[in-house]
C-alpha positions as CSV (number, residue, x, y, z in Angstrom):
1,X,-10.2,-268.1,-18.9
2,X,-10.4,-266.2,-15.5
3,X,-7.9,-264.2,-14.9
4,X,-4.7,-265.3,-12.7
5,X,-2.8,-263.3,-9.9
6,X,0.4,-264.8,-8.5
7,X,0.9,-266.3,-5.0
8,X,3.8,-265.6,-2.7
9,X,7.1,-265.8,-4.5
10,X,9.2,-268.3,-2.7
11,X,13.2,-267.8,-3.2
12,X,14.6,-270.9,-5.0
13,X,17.6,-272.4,-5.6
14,X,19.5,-269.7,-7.9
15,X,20.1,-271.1,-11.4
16,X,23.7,-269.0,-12.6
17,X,23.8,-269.0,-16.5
18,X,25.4,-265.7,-16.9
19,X,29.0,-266.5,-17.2
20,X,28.7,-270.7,-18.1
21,X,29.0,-271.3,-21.5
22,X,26.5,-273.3,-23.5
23,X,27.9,-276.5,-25.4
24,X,28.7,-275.2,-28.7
25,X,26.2,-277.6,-30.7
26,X,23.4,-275.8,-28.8
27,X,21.6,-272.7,-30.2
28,X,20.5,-270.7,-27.0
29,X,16.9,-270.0,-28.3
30,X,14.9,-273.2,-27.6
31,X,17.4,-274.8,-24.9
32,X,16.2,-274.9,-21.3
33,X,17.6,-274.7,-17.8
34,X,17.5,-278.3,-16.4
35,X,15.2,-277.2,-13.3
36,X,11.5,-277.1,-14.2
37,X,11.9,-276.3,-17.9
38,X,12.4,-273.1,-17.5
39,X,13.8,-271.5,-20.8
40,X,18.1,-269.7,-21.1
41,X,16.4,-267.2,-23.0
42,X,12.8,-265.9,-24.2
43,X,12.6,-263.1,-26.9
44,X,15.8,-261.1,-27.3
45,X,16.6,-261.5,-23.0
46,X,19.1,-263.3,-21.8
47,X,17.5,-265.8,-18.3
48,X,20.5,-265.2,-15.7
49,X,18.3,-266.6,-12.5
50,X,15.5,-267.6,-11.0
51,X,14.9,-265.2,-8.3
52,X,10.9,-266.3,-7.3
53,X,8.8,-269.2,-8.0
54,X,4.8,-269.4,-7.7
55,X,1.7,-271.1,-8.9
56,X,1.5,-269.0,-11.7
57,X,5.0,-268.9,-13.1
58,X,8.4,-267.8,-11.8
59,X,10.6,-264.7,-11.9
60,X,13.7,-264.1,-13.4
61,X,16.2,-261.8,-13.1
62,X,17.8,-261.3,-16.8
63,X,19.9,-259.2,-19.6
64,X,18.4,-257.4,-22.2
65,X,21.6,-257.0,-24.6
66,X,19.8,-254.4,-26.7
67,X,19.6,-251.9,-24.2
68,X,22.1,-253.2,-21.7
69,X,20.1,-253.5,-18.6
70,X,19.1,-255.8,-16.0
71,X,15.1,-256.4,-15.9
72,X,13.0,-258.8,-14.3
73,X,10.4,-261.5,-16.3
74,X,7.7,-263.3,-15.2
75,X,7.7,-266.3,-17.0
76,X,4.1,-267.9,-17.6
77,X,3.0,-272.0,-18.3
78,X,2.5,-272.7,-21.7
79,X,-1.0,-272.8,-21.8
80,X,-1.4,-269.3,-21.6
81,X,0.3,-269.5,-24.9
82,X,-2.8,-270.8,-27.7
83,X,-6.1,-270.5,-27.7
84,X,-8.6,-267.8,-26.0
85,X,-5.7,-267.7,-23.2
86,X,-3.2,-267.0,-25.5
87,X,-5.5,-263.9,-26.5
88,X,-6.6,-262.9,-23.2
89,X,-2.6,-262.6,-22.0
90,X,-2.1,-260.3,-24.8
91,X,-4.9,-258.2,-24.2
92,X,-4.2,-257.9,-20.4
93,X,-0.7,-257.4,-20.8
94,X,-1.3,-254.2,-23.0
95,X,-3.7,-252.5,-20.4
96,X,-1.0,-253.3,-17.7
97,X,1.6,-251.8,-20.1
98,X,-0.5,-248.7,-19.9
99,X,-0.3,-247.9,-16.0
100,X,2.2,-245.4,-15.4
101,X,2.5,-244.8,-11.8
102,X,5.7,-243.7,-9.7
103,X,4.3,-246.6,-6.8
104,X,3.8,-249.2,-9.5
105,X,6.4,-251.9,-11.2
106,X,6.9,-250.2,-14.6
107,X,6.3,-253.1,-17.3
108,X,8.5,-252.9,-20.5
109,X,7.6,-255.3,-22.7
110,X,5.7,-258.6,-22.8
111,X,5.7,-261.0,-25.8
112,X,5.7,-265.2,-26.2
113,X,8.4,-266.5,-27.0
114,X,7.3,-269.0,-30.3
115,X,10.3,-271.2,-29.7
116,X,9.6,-272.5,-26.4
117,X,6.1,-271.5,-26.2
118,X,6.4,-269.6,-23.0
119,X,4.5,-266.0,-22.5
120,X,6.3,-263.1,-20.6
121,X,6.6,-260.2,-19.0
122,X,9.7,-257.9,-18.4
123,X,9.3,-255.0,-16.1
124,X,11.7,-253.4,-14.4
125,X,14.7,-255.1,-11.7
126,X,15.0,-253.2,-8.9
127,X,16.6,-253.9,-5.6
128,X,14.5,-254.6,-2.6
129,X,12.9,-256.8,0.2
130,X,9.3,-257.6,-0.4
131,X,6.8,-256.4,2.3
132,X,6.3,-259.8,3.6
133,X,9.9,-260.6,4.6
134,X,9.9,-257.2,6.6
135,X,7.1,-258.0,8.0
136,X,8.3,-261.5,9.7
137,X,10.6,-259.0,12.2
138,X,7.5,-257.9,13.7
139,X,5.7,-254.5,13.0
140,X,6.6,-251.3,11.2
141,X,6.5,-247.8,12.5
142,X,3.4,-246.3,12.8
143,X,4.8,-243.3,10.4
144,X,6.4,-245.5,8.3
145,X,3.1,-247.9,7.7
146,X,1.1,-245.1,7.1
147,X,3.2,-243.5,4.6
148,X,3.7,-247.1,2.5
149,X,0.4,-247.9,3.0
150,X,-1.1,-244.4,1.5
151,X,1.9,-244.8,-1.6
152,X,-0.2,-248.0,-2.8
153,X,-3.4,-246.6,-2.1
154,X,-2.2,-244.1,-4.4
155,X,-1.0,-246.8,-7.0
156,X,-4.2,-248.7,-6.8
157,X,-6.1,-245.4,-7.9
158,X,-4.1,-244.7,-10.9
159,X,-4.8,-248.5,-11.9
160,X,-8.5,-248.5,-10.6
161,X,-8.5,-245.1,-13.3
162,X,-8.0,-247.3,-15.9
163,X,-10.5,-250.1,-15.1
164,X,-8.0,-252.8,-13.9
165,X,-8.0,-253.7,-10.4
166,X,-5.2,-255.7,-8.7
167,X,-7.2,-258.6,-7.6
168,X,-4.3,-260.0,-5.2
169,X,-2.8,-257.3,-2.7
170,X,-0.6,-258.7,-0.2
171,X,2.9,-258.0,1.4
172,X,4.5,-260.2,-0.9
173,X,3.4,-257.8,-3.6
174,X,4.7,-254.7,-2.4
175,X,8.1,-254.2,-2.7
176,X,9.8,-251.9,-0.2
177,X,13.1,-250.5,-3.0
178,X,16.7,-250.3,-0.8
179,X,15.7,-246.2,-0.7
180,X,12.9,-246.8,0.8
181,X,10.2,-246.3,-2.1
182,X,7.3,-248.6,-2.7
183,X,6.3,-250.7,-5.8
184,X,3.2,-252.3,-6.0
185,X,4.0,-255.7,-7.9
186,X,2.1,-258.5,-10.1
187,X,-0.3,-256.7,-11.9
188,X,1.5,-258.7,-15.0
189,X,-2.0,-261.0,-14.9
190,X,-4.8,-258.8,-12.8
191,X,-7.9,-258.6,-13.3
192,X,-10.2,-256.2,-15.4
193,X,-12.7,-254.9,-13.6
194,X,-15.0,-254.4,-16.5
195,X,-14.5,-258.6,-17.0
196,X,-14.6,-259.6,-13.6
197,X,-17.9,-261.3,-12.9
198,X,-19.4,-264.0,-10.2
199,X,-18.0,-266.7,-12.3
200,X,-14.8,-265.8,-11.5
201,X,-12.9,-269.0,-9.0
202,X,-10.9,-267.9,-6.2
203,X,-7.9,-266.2,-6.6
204,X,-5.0,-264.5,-4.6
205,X,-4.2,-265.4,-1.2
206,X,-7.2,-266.4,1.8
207,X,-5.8,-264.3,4.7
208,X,-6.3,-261.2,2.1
209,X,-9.6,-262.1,0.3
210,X,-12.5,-259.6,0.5
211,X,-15.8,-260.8,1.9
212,X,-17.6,-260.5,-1.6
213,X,-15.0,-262.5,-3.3
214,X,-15.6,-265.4,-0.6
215,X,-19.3,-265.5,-1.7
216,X,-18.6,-265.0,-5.3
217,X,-20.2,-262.1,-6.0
218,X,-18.1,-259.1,-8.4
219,X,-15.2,-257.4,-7.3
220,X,-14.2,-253.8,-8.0
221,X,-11.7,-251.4,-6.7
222,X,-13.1,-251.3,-2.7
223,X,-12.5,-254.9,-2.7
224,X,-8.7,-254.0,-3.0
225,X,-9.5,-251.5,-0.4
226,X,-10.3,-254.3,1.9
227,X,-7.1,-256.6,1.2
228,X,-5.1,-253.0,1.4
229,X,-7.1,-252.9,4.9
230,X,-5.4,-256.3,6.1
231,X,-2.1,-255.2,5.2
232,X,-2.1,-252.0,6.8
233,X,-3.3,-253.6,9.9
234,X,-0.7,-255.8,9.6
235,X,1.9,-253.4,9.0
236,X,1.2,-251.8,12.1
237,X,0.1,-254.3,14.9
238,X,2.5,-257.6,13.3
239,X,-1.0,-259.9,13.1
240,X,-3.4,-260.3,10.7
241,X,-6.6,-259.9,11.4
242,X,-8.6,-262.1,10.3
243,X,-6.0,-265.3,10.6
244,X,-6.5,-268.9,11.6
245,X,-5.5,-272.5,11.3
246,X,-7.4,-273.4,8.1
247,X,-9.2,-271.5,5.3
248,X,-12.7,-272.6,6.3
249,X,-11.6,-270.5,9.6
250,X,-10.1,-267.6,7.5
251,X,-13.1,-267.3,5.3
252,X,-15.5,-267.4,8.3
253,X,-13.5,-264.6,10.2
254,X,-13.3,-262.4,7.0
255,X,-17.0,-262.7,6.6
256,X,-18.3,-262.0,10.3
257,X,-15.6,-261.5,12.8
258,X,-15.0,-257.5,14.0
259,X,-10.7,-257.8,14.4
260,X,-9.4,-256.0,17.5
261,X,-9.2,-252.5,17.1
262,X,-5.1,-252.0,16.0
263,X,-4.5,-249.6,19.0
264,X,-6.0,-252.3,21.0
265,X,-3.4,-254.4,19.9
266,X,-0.3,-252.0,19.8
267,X,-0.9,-249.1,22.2
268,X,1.3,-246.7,20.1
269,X,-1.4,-246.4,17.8
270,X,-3.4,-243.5,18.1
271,X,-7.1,-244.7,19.2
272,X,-8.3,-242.4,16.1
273,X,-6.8,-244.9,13.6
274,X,-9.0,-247.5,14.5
275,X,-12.1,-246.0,12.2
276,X,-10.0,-245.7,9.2
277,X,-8.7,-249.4,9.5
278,X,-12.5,-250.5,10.3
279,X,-13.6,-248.4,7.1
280,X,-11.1,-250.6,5.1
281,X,-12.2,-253.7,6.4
282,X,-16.0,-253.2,5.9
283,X,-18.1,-256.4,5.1
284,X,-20.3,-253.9,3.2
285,X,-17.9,-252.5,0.2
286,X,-20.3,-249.4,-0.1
287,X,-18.9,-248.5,2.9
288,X,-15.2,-248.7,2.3
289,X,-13.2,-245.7,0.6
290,X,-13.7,-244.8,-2.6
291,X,-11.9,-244.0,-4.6
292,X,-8.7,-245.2,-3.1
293,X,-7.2,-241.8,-2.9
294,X,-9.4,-240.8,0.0
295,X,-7.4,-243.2,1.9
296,X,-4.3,-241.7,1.1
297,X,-5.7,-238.8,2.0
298,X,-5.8,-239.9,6.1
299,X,-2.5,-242.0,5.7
300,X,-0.5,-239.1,4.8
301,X,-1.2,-236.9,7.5
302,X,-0.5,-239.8,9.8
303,X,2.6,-240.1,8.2
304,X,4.2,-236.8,8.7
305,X,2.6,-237.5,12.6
306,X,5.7,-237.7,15.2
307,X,4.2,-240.3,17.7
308,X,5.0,-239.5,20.9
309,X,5.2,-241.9,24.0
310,X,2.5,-241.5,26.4
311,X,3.8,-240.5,29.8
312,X,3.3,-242.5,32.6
313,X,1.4,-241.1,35.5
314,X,2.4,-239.3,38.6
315,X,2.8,-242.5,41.4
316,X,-0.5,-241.6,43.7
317,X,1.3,-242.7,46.8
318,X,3.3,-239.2,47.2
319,X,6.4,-240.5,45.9
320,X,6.3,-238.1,43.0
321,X,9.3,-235.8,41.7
322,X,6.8,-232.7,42.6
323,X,5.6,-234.5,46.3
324,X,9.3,-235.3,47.3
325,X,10.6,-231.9,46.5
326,X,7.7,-230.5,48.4
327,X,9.0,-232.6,51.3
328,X,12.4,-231.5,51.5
329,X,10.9,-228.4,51.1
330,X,9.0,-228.6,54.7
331,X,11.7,-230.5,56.1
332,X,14.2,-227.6,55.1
């Protein structure tokens, strides 16, 4: 089975179980919520809502009593659950559980719950907006979306370390925490680089894909690079660069179009960030970064830069400040 990254989580309809009681001839384990099957509890946790729905499987905001704590799961279809799948899960889900990254969704546990047949993941609940729903206000600062941009740089070389790359990053997978840190999200089903092949279908979302995985040919870690590349330039111009009405169009721009320069686009951008975005977005992935920290190594300087606006010049007609103190001057 190839492997499976998540698509934008959509908000649905909250499903409140925490405090309505279950009919008494019920056992919890086994019973579902009435919307999409989705299961009132999985392993020892407790399902309070659904708090994002893809493709792939939802997420759910829930209890573990052992510990007392909120967490989130991502609950997966059943077919993940027997067979090969059910084996390849597993497997991923272990080297996931072994990323340890400040910038990266911390997974705690991950199991199948043999009752209702439903794999899982539980990592932890923090409090946020996603990247995408920032980003429908328009652009970031420039400061601002070089310092988030170099923080998941940063988390996809502690990942690209240990041979997984993401496979799908997007806004919707970074989370932006209510004190401003970042999490990269969804590596609960990425791929393994040292698996990936040419076999592998499309995956992730079009306006993000690399040129390579268009044509099929292997991805690695600079093909995060590039979807990293689209987000930054996103971040900091409000567009995407490679976007159009249907994917035939975003696949042709990704694999031949040259995107306006970003300070082309927003003229607050200093001109000298246009090489490191064009460096992301190479068609050619042996000339991207590598490894990923070498990006973070431009963003953060960029980061810590106080932009300042340009001034406008002097009006040529002699109506300056300078001109029209001269002239009282002579008229004095």
């Amino acid at each position: 089975m190839a492997p499976s990254t998540s698509v934008p989580f959509q908000t649905g309809r909250l499903l409140h179980f925490k405090d309505r009681p279950l009919p008494a001839s019920f056992s919890r384990q086994g019973i579902y919520m009435s919307e999409g099957e989705v299961p009132v509890q999985v392993g020892r946790y407790e399902i309070l809502e659904i708090i994002g729905s893809g493709a792939n499987g939802r997420v759910a905001r829930a209890h573990d009593p052992m510990i007392g704590r909120l967490v989130a799961i991502k609950l997966f279809p059943k077919e993940l659950a027997s067979g090969e799948a059910r084996q390849r899960f597993l497997q991923e889900a272990r080297v996931v559980g072994q990323l340890s990254h400040s910038s990266i969704m911390t997974l705690h546990d991950m199991g199948i719950d043999e009752a209702t047949q439903t794999p899982y993941l539980v990592m932890e609940f923090l409090e946020g907006q996603p990247l995408d729903r920032i980003l429908e206000k328009g652009s970031v600062p420039f400061p601002r979306a070089c310092a988030w941009a170099a923080d998941v740089a940063c988390a996809l070389g502690a990942a690209h370390r240990k041979g997984v790359i993401h496979g799908d990053v997007k806004p919707a997978n970074v989370l932006i925490t209510e004190h401003g840190r970042v999490k990269l999200m969804d590596f609960g089903m990425a791929r393994l680089a040292s698996r990936d092949s040419a076999a592998t279908p499309l995956a992730g979302t079009p306006a993000y894909w690399c040129p390579e995985q268009i044509i099929g040919k292997p991805q690695d870690a600079r093909s995060d690079l590039f979807s990293l590349g689209v987000v930054l330039y996103e971040l900091v111009t409000g567009k995407r660069p490679f976007d159009a009405d249907t994917l035939q169009g975003i696949c042709g721009r990704v694999l031949s179009s040259t995107p306006l320069p970003p300070s082309h686009a927003n003229p607050s951008v200093p001109s000298a960030f246009d090489a490191i975005v064009a460096r992301c977005l190479a068609k050619d992935p042996a000339a991207r970064y590598a490894p990923a920290e070498a990006l973070a190594e431009e963003l953060f300087p960029l980061a810590r830069r106080k932009v300042i606006p340009q001034v406008p010049p002097q009006p040529a007609n002699g109506y300056g400040l300078r001109d029209r103190a001269a002239r009282l001057l002579r008229s004095a």
